[in-house]
N, CA, C and O atoms as a GROMACS GRO file, in nm:
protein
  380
    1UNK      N    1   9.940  12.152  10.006
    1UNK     CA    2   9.997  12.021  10.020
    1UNK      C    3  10.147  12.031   9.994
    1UNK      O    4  10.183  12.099   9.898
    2UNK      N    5  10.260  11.957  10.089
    2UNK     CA    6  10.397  11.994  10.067
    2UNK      C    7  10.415  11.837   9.999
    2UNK      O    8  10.530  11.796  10.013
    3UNK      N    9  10.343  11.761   9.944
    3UNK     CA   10  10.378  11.657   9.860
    3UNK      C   11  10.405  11.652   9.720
    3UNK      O   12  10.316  11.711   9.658
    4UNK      N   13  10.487  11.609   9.652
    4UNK     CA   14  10.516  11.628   9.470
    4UNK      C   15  10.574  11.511   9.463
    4UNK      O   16  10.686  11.484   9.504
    5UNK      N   17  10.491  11.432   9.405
    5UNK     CA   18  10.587  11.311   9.311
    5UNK      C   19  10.675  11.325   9.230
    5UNK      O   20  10.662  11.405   9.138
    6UNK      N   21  10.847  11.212   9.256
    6UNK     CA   22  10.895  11.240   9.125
    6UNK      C   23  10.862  11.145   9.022
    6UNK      O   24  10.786  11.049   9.035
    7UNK      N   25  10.934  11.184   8.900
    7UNK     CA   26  10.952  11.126   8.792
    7UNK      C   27  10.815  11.084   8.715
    7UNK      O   28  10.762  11.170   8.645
    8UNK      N   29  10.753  10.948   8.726
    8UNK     CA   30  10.660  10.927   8.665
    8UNK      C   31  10.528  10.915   8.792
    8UNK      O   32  10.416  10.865   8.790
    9UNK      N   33  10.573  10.956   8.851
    9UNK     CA   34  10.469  10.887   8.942
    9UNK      C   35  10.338  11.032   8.996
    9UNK      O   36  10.344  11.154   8.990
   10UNK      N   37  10.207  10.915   9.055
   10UNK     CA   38  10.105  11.050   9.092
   10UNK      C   39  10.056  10.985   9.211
   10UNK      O   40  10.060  10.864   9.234
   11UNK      N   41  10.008  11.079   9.286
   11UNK     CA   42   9.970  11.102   9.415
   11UNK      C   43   9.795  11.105   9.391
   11UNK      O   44   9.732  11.202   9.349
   12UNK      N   45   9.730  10.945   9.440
   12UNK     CA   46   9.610  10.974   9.433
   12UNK      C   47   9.505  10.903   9.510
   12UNK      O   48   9.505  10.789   9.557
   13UNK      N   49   9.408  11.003   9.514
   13UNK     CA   50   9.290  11.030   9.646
   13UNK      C   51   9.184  10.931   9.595
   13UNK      O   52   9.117  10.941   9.492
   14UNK      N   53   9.183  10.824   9.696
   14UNK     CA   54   9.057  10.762   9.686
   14UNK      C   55   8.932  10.820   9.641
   14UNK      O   56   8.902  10.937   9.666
   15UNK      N   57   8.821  10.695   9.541
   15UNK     CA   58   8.701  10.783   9.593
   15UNK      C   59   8.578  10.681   9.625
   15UNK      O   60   8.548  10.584   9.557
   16UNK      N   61   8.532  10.712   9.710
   16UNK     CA   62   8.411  10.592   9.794
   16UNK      C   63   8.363  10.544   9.692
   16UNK      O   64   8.348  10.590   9.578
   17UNK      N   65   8.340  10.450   9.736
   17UNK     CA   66   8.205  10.347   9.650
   17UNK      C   67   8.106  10.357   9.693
   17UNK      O   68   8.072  10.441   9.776
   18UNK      N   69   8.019  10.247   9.631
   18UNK     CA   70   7.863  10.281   9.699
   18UNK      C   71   7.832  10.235   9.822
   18UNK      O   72   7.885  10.133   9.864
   19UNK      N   73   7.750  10.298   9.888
   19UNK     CA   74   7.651  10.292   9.974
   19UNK      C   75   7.562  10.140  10.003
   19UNK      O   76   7.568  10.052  10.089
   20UNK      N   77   7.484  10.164   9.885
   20UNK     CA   78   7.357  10.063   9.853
   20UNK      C   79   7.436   9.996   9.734
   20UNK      O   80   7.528  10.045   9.669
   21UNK      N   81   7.373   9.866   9.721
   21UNK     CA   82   7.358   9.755   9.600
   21UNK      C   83   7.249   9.863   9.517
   21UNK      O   84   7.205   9.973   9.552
   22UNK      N   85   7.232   9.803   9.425
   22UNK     CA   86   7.152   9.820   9.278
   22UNK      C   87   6.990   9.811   9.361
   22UNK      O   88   6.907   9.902   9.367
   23UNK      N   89   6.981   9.695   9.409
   23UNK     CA   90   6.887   9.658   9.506
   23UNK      C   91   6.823   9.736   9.612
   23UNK      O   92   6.703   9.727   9.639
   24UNK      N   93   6.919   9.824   9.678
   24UNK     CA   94   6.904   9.901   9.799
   24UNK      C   95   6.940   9.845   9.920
   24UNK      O   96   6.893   9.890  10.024
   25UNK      N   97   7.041   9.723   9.918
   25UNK     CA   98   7.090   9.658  10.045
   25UNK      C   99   7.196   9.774  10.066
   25UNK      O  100   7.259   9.834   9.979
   26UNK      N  101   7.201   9.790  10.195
   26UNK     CA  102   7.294   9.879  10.232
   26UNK      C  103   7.447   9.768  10.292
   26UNK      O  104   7.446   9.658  10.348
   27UNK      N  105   7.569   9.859  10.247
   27UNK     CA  106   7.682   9.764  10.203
   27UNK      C  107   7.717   9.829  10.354
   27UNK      O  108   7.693   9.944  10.394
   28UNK      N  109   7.788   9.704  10.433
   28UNK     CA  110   7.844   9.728  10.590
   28UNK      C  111   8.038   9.772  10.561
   28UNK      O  112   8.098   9.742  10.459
   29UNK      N  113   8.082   9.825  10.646
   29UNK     CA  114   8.182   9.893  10.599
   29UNK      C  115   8.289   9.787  10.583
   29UNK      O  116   8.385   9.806  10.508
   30UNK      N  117   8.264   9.619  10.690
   30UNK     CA  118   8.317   9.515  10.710
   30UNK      C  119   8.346   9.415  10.488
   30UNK      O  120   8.423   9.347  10.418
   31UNK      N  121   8.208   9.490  10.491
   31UNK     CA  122   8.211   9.353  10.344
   31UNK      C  123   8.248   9.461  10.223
   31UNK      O  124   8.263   9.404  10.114
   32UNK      N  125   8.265   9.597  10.222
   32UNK     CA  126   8.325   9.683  10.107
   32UNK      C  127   8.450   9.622  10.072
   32UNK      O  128   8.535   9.577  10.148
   33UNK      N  129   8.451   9.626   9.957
   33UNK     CA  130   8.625   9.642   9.873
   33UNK      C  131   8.680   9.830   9.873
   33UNK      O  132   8.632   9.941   9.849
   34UNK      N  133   8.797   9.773   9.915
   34UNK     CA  134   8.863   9.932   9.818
   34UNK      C  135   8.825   9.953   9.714
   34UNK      O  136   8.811   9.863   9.632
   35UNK      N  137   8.793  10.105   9.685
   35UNK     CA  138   8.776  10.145   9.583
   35UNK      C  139   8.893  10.140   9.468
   35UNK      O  140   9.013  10.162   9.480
   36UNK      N  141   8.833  10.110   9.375
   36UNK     CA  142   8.969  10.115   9.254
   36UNK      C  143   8.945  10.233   9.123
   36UNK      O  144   8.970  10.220   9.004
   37UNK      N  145   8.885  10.356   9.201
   37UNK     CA  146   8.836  10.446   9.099
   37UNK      C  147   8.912  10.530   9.185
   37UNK      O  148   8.875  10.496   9.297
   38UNK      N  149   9.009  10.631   9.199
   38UNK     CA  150   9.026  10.781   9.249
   38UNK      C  151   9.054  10.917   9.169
   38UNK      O  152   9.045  10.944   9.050
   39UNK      N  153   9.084  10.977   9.259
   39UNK     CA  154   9.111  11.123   9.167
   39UNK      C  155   9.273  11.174   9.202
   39UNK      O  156   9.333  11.186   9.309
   40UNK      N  157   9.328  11.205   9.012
   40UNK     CA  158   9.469  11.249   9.094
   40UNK      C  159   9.485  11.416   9.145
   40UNK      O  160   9.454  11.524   9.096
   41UNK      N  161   9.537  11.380   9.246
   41UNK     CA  162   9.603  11.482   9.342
   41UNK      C  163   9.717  11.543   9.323
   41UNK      O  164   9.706  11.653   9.378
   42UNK      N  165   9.850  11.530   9.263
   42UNK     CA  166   9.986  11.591   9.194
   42UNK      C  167  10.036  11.444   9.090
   42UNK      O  168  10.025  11.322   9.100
   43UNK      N  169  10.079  11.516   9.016
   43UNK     CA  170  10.199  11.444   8.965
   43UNK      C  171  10.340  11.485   8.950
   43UNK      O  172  10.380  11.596   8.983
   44UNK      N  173  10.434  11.372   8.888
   44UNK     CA  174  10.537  11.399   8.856
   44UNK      C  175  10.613  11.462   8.767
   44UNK      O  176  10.527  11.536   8.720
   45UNK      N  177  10.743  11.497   8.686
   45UNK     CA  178  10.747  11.542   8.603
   45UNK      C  179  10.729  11.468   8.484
   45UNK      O  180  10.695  11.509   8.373
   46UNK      N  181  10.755  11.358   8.521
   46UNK     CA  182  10.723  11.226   8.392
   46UNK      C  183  10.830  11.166   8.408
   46UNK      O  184  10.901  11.192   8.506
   47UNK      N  185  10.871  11.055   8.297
   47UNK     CA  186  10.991  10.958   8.299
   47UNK      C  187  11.095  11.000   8.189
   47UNK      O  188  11.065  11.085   8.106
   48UNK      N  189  11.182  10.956   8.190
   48UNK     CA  190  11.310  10.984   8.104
   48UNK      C  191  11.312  10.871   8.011
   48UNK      O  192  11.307  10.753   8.046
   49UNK      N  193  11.319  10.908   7.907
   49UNK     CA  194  11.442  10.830   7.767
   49UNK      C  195  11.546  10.820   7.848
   49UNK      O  196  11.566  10.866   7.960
   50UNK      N  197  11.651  10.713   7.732
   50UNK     CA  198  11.760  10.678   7.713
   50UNK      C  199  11.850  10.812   7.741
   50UNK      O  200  11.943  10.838   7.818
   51UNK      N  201  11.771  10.892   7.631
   51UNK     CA  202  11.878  11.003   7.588
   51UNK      C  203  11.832  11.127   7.651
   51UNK      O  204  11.877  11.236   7.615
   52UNK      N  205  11.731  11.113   7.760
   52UNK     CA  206  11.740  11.217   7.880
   52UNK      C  207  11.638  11.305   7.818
   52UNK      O  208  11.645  11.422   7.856
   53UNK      N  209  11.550  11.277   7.736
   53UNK     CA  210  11.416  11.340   7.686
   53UNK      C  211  11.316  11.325   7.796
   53UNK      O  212  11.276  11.216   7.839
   54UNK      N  213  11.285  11.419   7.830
   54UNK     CA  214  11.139  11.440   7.861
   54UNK      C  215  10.989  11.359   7.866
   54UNK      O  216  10.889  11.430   7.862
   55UNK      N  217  10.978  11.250   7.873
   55UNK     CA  218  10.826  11.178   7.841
   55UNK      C  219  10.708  11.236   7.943
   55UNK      O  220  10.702  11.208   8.063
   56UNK      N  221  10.610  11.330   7.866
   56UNK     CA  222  10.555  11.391   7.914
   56UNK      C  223  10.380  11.308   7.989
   56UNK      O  224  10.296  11.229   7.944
   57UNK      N  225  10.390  11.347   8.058
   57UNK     CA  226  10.241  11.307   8.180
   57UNK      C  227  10.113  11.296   8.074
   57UNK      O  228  10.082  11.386   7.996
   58UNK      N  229  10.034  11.149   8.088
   58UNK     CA  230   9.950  11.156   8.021
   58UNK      C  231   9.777  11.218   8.144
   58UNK      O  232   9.658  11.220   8.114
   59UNK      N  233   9.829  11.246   8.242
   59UNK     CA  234   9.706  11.277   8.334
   59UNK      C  235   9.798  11.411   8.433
   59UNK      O  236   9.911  11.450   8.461
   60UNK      N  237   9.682  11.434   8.451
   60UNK     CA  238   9.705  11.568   8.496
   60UNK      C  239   9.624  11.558   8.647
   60UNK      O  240   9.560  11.457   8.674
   61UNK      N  241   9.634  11.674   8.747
   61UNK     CA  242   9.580  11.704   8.903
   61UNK      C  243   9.434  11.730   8.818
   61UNK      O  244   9.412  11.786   8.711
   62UNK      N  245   9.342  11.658   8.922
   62UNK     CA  246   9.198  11.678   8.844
   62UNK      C  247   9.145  11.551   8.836
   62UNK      O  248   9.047  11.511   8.900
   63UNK      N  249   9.225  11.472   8.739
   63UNK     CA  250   9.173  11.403   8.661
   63UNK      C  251   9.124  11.213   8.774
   63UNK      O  252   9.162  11.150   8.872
   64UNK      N  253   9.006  11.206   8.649
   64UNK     CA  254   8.937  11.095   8.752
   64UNK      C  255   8.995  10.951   8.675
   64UNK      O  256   9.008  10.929   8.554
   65UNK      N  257   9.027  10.855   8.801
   65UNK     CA  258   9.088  10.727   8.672
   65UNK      C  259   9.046  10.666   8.772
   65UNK      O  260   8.989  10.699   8.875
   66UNK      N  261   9.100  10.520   8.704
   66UNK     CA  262   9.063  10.338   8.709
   66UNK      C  263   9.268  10.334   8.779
   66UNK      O  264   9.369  10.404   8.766
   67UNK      N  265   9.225  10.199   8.854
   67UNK     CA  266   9.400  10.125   8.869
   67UNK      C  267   9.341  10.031   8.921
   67UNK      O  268   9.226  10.023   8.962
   68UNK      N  269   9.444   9.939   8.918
   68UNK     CA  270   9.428   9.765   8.935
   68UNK      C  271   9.442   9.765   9.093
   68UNK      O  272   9.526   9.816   9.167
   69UNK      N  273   9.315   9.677   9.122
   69UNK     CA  274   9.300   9.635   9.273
   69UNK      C  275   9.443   9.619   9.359
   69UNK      O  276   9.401   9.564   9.461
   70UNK      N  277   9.536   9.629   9.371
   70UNK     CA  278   9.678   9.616   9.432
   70UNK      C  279   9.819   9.689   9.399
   70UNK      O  280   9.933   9.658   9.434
   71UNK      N  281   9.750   9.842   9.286
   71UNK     CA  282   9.818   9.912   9.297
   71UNK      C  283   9.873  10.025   9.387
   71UNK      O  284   9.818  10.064   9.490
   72UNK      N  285   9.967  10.064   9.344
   72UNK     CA  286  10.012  10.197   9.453
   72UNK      C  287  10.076  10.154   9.621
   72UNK      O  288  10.079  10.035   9.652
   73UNK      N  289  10.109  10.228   9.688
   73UNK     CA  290  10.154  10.242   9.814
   73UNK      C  291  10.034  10.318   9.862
   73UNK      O  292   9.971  10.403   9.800
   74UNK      N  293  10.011  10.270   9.993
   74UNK     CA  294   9.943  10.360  10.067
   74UNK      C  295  10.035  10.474  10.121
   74UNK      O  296  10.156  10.451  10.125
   75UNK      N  297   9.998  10.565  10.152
   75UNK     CA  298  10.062  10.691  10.251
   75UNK      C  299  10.003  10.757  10.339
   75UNK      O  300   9.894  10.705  10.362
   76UNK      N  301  10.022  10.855  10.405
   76UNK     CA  302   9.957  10.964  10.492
   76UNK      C  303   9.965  11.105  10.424
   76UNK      O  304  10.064  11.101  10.351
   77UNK      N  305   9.929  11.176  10.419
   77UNK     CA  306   9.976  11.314  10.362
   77UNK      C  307   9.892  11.452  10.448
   77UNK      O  308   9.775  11.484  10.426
   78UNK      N  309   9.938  11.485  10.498
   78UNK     CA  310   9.823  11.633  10.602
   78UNK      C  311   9.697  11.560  10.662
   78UNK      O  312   9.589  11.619  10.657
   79UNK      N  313   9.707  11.407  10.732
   79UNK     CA  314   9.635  11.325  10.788
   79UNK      C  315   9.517  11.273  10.700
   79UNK      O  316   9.416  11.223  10.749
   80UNK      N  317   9.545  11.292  10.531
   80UNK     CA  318   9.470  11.197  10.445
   80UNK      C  319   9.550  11.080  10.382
   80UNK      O  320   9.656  11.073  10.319
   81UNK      N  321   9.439  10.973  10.433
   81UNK     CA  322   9.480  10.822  10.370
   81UNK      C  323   9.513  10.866  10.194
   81UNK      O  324   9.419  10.926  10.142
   82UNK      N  325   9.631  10.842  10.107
   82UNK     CA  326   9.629  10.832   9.937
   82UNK      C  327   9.742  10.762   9.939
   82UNK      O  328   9.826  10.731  10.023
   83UNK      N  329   9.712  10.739   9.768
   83UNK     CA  330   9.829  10.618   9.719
   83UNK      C  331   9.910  10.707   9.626
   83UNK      O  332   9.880  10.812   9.571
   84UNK      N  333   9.992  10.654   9.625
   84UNK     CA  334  10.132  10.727   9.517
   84UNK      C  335  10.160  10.553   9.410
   84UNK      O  336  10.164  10.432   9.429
   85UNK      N  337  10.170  10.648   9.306
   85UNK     CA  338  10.152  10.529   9.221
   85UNK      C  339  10.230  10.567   9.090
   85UNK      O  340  10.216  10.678   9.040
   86UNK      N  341  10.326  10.457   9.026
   86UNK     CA  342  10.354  10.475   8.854
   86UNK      C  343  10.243  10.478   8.750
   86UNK      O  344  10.152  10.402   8.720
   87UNK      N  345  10.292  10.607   8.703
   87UNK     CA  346  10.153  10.646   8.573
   87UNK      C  347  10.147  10.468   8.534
   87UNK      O  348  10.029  10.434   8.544
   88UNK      N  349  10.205  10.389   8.509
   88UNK     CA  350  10.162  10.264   8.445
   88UNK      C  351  10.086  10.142   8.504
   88UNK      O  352  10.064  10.027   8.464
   89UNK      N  353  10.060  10.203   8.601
   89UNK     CA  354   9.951  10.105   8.716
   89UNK      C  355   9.818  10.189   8.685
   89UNK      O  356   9.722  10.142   8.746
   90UNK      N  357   9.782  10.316   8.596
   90UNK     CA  358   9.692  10.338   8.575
   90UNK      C  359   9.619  10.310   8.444
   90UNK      O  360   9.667  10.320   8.331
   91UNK      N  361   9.494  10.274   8.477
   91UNK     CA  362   9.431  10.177   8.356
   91UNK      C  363   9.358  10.281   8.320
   91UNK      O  364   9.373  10.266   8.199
   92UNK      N  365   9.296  10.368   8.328
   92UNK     CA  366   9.252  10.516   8.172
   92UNK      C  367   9.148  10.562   8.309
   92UNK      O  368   9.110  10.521   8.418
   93UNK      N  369   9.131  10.692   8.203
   93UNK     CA  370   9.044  10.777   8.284
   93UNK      C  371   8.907  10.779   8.237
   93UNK      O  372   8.864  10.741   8.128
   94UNK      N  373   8.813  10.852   8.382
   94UNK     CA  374   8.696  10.866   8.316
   94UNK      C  375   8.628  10.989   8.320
   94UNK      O  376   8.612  11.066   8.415
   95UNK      N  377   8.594  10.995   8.215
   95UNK     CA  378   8.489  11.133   8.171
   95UNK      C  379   8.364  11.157   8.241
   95UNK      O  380   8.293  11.252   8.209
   0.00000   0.00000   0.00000
């Protein structure tokens, strides 16, 4: 991938939702929401202090997280749909 976020920001890959309801109704592609769960793909180096310190990345390439329904930019990247987003539009990760 020739993509690298700067500063605070990460580059990240959708990941599908379900299929079926709880029920077993199968969900039409018309009535899905975006997913608001993905996986990050690169990050940045982090954000700066005042005084030009370093604030280091709390997520790393790998890692699986949560973000708020209307975060990020969409993009293209090697003909995959992902969002590029400020670490602070991300709401925590999951294990």
């Amino acid at each position: 991938m020739a993509f690298t976020p700067l500063h605070d920001r990460v580059l990240v890959r959708r990941v599908e939702g379900e299929e079926k309801t709880a029920g077993g109704l199968i969900i039409p592609d018309t009535a899905k929401e975006k997913p608001s769960e993905g996986e990050v793909v690169a990050v940045g180096e982090g954000a700066r202090k005042d005084s030009g310190e370093l604030i280091a990345m709390s997520v790393k390439a790998g890692d699986r997280i949560l973000f708020g329904k209307w975060s990020g930019t969409e993009i293209t990247v090697d003909g995959e749909e992902m969002l590029i987003m400020k670490e602070g539009d991300i709401l925590g990760t999951l294990s």
